[in-house]
C-alpha positions as CSV (number, residue, x, y, z in Angstrom):
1,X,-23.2,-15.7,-39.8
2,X,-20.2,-13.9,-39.2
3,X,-17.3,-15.7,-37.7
4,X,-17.0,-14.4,-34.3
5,X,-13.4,-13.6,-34.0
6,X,-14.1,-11.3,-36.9
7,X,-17.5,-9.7,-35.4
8,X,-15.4,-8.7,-32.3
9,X,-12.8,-7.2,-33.9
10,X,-15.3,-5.4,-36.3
11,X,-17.1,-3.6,-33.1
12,X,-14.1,-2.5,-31.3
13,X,-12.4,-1.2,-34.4
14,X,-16.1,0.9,-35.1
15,X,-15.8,1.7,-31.4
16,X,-12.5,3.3,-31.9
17,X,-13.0,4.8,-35.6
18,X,-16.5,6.5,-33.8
19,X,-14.5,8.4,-30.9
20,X,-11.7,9.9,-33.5
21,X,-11.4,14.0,-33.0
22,X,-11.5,14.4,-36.8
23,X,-14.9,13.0,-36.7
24,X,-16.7,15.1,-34.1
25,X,-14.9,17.9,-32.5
26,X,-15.3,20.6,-35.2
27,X,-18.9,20.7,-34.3
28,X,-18.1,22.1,-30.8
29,X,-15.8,24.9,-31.6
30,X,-16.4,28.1,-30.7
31,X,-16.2,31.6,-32.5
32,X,-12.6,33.1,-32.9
33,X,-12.2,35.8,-29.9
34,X,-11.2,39.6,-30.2
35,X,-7.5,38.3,-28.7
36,X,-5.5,35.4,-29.4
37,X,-6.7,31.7,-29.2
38,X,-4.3,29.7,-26.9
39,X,-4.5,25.8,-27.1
40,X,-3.9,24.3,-23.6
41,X,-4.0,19.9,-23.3
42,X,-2.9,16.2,-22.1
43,X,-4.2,13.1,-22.7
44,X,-3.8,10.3,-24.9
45,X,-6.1,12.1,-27.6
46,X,-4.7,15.6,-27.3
47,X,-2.6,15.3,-30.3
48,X,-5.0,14.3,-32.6
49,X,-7.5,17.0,-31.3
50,X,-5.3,19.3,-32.3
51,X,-4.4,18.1,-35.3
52,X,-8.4,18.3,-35.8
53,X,-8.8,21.6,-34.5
54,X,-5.8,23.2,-36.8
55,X,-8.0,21.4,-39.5
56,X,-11.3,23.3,-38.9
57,X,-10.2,26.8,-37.2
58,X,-10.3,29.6,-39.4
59,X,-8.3,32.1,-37.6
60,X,-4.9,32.1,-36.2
61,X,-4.3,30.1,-32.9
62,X,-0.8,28.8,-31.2
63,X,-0.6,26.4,-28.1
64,X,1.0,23.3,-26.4
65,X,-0.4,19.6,-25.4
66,X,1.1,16.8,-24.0
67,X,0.7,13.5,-25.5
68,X,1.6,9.9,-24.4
69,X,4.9,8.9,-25.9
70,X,4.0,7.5,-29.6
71,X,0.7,9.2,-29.5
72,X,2.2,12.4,-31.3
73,X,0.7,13.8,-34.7
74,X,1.8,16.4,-37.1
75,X,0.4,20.0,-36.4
76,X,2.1,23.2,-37.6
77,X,0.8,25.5,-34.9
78,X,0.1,23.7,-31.5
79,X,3.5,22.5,-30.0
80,X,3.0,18.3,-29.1
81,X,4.9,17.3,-26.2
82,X,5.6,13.9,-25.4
83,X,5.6,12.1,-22.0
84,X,5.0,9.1,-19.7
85,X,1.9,7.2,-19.2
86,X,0.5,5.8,-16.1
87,X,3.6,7.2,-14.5
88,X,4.3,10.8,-14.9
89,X,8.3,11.9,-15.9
90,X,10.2,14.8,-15.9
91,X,8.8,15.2,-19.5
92,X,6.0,16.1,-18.6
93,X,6.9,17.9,-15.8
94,X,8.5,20.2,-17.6
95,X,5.9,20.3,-20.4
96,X,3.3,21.7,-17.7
97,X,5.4,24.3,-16.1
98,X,6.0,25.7,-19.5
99,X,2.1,25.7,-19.9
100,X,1.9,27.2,-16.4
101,X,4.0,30.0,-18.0
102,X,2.3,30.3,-21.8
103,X,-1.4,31.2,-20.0
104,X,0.3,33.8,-17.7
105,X,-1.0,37.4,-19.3
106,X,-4.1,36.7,-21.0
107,X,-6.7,39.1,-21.1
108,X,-10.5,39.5,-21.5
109,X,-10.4,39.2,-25.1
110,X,-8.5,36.2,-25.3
111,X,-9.8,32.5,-25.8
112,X,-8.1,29.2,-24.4
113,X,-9.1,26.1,-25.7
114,X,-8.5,23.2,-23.5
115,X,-8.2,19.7,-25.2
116,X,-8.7,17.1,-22.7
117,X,-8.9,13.3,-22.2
118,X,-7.9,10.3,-20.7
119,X,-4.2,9.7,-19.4
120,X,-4.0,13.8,-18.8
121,X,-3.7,12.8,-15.0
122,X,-0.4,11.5,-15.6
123,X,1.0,13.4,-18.7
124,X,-0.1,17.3,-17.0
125,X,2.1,16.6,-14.2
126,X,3.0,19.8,-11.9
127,X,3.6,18.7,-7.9
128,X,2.0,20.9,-5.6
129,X,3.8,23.2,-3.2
130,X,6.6,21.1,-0.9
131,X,6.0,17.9,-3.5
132,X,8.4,16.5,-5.8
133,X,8.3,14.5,-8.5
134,X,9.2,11.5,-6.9
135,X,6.5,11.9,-4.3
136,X,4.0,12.0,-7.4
137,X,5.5,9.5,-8.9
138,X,5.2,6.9,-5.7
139,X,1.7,7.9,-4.8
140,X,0.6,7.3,-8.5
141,X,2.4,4.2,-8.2
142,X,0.7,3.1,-5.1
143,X,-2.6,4.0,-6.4
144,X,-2.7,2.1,-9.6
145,X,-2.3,-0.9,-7.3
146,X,-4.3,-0.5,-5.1
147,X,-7.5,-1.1,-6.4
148,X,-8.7,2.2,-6.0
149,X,-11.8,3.2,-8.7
150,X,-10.4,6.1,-11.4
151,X,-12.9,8.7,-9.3
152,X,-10.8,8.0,-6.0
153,X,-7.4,7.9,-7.7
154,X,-8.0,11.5,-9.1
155,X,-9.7,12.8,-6.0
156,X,-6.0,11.9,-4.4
157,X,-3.9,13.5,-7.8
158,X,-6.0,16.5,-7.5
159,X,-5.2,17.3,-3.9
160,X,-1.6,17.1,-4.4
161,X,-1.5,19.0,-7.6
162,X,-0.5,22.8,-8.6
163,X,-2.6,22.8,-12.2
164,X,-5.6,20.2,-11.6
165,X,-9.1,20.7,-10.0
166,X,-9.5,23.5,-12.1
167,X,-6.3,25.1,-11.1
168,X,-5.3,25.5,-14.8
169,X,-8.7,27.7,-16.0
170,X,-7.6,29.6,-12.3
171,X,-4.3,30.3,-14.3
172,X,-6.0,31.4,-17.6
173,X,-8.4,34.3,-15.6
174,X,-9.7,36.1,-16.7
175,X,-9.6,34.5,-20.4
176,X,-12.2,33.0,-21.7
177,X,-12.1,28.8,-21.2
178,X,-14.0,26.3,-23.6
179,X,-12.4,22.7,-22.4
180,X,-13.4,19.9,-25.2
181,X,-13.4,16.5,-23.4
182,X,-13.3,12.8,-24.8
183,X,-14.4,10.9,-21.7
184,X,-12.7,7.8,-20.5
185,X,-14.3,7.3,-17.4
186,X,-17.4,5.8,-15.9
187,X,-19.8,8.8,-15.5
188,X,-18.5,11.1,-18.0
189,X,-17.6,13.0,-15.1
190,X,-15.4,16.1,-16.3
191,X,-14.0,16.3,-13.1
192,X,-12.1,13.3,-13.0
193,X,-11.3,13.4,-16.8
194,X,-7.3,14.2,-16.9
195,X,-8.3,15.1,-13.3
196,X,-10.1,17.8,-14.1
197,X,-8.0,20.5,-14.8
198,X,-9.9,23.7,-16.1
199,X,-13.4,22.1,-14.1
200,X,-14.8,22.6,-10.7
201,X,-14.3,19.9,-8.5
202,X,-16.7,19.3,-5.2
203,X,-14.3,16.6,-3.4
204,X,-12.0,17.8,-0.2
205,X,-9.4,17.5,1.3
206,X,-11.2,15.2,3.6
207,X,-12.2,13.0,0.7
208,X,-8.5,12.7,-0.3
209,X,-7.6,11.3,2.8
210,X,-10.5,9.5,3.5
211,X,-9.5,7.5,0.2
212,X,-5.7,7.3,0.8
213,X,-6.6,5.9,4.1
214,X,-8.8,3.3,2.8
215,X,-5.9,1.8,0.6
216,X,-3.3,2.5,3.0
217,X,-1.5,5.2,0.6
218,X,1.9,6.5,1.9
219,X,1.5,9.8,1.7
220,X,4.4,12.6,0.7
221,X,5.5,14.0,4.6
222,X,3.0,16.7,5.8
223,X,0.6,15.8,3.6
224,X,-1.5,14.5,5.8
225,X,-1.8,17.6,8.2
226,X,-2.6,20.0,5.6
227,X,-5.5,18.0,4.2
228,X,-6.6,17.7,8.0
229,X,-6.4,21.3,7.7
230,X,-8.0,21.9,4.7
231,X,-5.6,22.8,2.8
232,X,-4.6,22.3,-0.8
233,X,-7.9,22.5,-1.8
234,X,-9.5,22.4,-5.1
235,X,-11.6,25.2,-6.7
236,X,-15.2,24.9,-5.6
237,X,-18.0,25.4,-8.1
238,X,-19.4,28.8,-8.3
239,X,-15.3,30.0,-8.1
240,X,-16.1,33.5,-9.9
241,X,-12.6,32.6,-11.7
242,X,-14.8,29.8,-14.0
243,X,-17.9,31.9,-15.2
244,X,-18.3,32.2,-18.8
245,X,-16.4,29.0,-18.8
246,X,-17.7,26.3,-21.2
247,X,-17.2,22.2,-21.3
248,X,-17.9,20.0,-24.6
249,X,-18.1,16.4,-24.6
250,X,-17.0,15.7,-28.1
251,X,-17.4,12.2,-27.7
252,X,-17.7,9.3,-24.7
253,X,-17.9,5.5,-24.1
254,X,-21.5,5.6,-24.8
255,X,-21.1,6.9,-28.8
256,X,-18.3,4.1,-29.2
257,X,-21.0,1.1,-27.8
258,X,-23.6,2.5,-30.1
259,X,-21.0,2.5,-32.6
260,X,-20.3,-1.0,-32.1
261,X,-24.3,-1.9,-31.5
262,X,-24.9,-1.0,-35.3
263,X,-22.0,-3.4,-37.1
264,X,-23.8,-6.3,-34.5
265,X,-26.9,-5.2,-35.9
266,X,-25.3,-5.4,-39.5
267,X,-24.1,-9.0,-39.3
268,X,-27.6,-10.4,-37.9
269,X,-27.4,-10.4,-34.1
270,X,-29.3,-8.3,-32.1
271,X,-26.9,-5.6,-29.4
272,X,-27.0,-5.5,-25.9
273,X,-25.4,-2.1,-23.8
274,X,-25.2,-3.5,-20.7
275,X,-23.9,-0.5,-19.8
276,X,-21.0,2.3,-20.4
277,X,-20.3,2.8,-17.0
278,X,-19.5,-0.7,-15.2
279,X,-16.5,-0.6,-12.5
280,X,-15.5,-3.3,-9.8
281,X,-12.3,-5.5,-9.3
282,X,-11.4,-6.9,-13.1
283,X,-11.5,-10.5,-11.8
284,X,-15.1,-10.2,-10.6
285,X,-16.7,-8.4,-13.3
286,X,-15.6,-11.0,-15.6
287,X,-17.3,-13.6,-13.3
288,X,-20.7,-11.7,-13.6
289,X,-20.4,-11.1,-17.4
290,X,-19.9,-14.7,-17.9
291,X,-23.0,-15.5,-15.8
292,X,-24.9,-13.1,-17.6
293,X,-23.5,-15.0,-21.3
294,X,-24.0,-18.2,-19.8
295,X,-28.0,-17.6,-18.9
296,X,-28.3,-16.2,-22.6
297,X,-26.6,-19.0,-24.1
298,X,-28.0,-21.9,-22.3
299,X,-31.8,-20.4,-21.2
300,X,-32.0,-17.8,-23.4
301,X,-32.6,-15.4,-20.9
302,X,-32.2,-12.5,-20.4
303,X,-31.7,-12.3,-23.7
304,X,-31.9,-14.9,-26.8
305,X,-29.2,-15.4,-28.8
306,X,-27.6,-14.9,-31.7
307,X,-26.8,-11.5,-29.9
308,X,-23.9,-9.3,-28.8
309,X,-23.3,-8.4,-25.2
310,X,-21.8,-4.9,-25.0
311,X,-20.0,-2.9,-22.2
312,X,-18.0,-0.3,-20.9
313,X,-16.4,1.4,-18.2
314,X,-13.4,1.4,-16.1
315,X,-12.4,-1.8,-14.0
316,X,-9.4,-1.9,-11.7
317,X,-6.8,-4.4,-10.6
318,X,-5.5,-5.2,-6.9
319,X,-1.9,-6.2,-7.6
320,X,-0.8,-9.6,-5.8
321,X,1.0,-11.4,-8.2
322,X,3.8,-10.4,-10.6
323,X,2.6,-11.3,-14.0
324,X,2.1,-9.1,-17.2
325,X,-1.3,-7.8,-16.2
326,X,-4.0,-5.2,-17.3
327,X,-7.4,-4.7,-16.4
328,X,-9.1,-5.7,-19.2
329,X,-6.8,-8.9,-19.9
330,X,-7.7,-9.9,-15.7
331,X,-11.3,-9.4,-16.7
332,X,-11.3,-11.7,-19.6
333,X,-9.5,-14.5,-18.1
334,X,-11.8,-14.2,-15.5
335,X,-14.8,-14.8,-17.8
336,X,-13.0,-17.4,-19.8
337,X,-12.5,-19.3,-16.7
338,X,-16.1,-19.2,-15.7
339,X,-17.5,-19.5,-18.7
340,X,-15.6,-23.0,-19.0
341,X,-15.7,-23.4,-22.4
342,X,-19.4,-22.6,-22.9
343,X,-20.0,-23.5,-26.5
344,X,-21.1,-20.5,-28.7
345,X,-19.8,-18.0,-26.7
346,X,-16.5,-15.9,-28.2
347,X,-15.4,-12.6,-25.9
348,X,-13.2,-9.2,-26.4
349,X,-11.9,-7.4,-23.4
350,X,-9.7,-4.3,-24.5
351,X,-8.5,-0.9,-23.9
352,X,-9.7,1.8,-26.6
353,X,-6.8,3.5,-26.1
354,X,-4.4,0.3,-27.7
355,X,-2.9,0.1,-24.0
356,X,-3.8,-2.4,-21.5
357,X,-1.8,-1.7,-17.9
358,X,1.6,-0.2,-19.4
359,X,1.6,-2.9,-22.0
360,X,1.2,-2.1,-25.5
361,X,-1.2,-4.2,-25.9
362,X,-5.0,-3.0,-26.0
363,X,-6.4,-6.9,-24.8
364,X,-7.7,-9.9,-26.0
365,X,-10.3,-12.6,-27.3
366,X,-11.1,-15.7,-25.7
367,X,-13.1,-18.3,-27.7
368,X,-15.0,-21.8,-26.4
369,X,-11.4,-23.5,-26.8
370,X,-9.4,-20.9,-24.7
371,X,-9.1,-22.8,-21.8
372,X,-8.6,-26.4,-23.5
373,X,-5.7,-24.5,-25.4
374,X,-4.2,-23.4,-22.6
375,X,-4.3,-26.4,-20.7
376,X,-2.1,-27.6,-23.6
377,X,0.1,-24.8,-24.1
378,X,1.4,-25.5,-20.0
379,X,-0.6,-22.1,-19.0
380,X,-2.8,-23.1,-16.5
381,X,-5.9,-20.4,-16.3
382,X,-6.4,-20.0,-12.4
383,X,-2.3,-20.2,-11.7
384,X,-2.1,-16.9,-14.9
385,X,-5.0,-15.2,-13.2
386,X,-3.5,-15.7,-9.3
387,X,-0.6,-14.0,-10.6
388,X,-2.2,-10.9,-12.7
389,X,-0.5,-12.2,-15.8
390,X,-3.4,-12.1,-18.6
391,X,-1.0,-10.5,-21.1
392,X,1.7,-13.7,-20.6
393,X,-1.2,-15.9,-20.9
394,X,-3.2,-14.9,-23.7
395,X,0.0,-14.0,-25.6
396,X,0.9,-17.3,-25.1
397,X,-2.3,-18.1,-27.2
398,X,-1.9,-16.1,-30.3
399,X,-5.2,-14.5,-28.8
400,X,-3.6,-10.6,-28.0
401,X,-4.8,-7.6,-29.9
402,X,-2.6,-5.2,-30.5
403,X,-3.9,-2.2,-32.6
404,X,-1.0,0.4,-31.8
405,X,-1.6,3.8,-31.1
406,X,-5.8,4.7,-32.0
407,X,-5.2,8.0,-30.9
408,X,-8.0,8.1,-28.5
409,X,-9.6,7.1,-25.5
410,X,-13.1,6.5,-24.5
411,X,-12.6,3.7,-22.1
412,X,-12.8,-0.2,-21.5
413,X,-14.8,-1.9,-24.2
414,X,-16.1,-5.4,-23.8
415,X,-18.6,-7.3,-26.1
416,X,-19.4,-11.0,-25.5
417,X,-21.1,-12.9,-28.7
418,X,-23.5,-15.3,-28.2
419,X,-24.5,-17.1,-31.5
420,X,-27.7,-19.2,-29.8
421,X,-29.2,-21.2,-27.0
422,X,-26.8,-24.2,-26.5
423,X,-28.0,-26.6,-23.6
């Protein structure tokens, strides 16, 4: 059979390679308008969706997206803007309020095409009214901290935002909208994708608080009032300045596990999806994943091996220690340490997007000798994991992956291999 190490890194890399813009976002274009065609974007994959759509649109078009910094392609119409990632900067600030000001004017006849995905809640940065950029900046902070799920963290961006929860298709009226997504979070909710910009949104004000209370989030000064109040609220669906609007998902967590299924399929062992969508503290997930392998591998339930365990979704990370941490390196070490050196079991945790936490770094393997190496190499497993430092400790291993920039971003993808029943 395949050696394992080899099999993991097969899947993720057909993960990535299925959720690339060139491959499956010329398919959802629509026809040229009467007007102009005005491309509008963030995210990690905005530049290469526009490189993709100057590749297949057949009529003039001019625009701006903002990209995270190394994350830039070559495109001779749409401007690419560069900024910071999980932490927005005045780069991006910037960026958006000269996007505010491009969609100002547009007409009837006109077309905007929004290009959309992951890491757009950061890079399309634009502080509501009485906020800075500092106070966006600390409540981001605080929030990628806290342990807060992606869906809560943008229900909180999008309340303190000028340009998301559809604020940005608001702008646009009364142009015509078609927003192309690549979905990096648990649900394939567009709302929450970059924070929904050009999409309805159904959380409140309420919600936002409710949340920010919950994780004990300082909030900017008279913040707190005007949500009580109701204010800075979010556009509602049926807001008559989104009819006609369209939203594409051009590709999403799921296509990249069924990507991954077939090469497991290919090299003899029969796929698992567990499924695309799994969330919970990093630490604990791992725990149950490793139960689940450990069942397979030693009772051949639920599942017999030789097979592949496959998963996605969006895990998060309660900061109490100060160690190079990310969420899928915490989830991984996690598994590693209950899986205890289970024979016959090899693991990948990794970020599609090449960037675990703010580390270039998109995760890691572990293998039935993790531990024992460790041990060895004066990293003791439960000591790395107390202190959120998966990326010093599997570093320390030789066991990263680092794949650069892919360009894209569907998500967490896990995969545990299981080559047989071992008692």
């Amino acid at each position: 059979m395949t050696d394992p190490r080899q099999l993991l890194r097969a899947m993720f890399d057909a993960a990535v390679a299925a959720a690339q813009p060139d491959l499956c976002l010329a398919q959802h274009l629509p026809q040229p308008p009467k007007g102009r065609t005005l491309v509008i974007g963030a995210g990690k994959a905005s530049a290469s969706m526009a490189k993709a759509l100057e590749a297949a649109w057949p009529g003039p078009l001019e625009g701006l997206v903002i990209t995270r910094y190394g994350y830039q392609e070559d495109c001779q119409r749409i401007e690419i803007v560069q900024a910071a990632h999980p932490v927005p900067d005045a780069a991006g600030l910037q960026a958006t309020q000269r996007m505010m000001a491009m969609v100002q004017g547009l007409t009837a006849d006109d077309l905007v095409i929004a290009l959309v995905s992951g890491g757009g809640s950061s890079l399309l940065v634009a502080p509501g009214e009485g906020l800075t950029l500092a106070d966006k900046q600390a409540v981001n902070s605080a929030l990628l901290a806290s342990g807060a799920t992606i869906s809560e963290m943008n229900c909180v961006r999008r309340h303190l935002s000028a340009i998301k929860g559809g604020r940005l298709a608001a702008a646009c009226h009364p142009a015509r909208v078609v927003t192309l997504l690549i979905s990096d979070v648990p649900g394939d909710g567009a709302q929450d994708i970059a924070s929904g910009p050009t999409v309805a949104d159904a959380t409140t004000c309420a919600d936002a608080l409710a949340i920010a209370d919950r994780y004990q989030i300082s909030l900017p000064a008279g913040v707190r009032e005007q949500w009580q109040q109701g204010q800075r609220e979010t556009l509602k669906p049926g807001d008559t300045r989104l009819a006609g609007h369209a939203v594409h998902f051009i590709t999403t967590p799921q296509m990249a596990l069924e990507a991954a299924a077939q090469v497991a399929r290919d090299a003899g062992y029969v796929p698992y999806i567990l499924g695309d969508s799994i969330e919970g503290e990093a630490r604990d997930v791992g725990k149950v994943l490793a139960g689940i392998a450990l069942q397979a591998a030693r009772r051949g339930q639920p599942f017999a091996g030789p097979c592949v365990l496959l998963s996605g979704g969006e895990t998060t990370v309660t900061l109490r220690g100060k160690g190079r941490g990310g969420r899928n390196v915490e989830c991984l070490l996690s598994m590693a340490i209950a899986l205890d050196g289970q024979p016959g079991v090899h693991a990948m945790a990794c970020d599609t997007d090449g960037v675990d936490g703010v580390e270039e770094i998109a995760g890691a393997i572990i293998t039935p000798d993790t531990l024992a190496r460790a041990w060895a190499a004066g990293r003791p497993p439960r000591i790395s994991l107390d202190n959120n430092d998966g990326h010093g400790f599997f570093q320390a291993l030789g066991d990263s992956v680092i794949t650069g920039p892919t360009r894209t971003n569907v998500n967490d993808f896990r995969a545990i291999v299981v080559d047989g029943r071992v008692g």
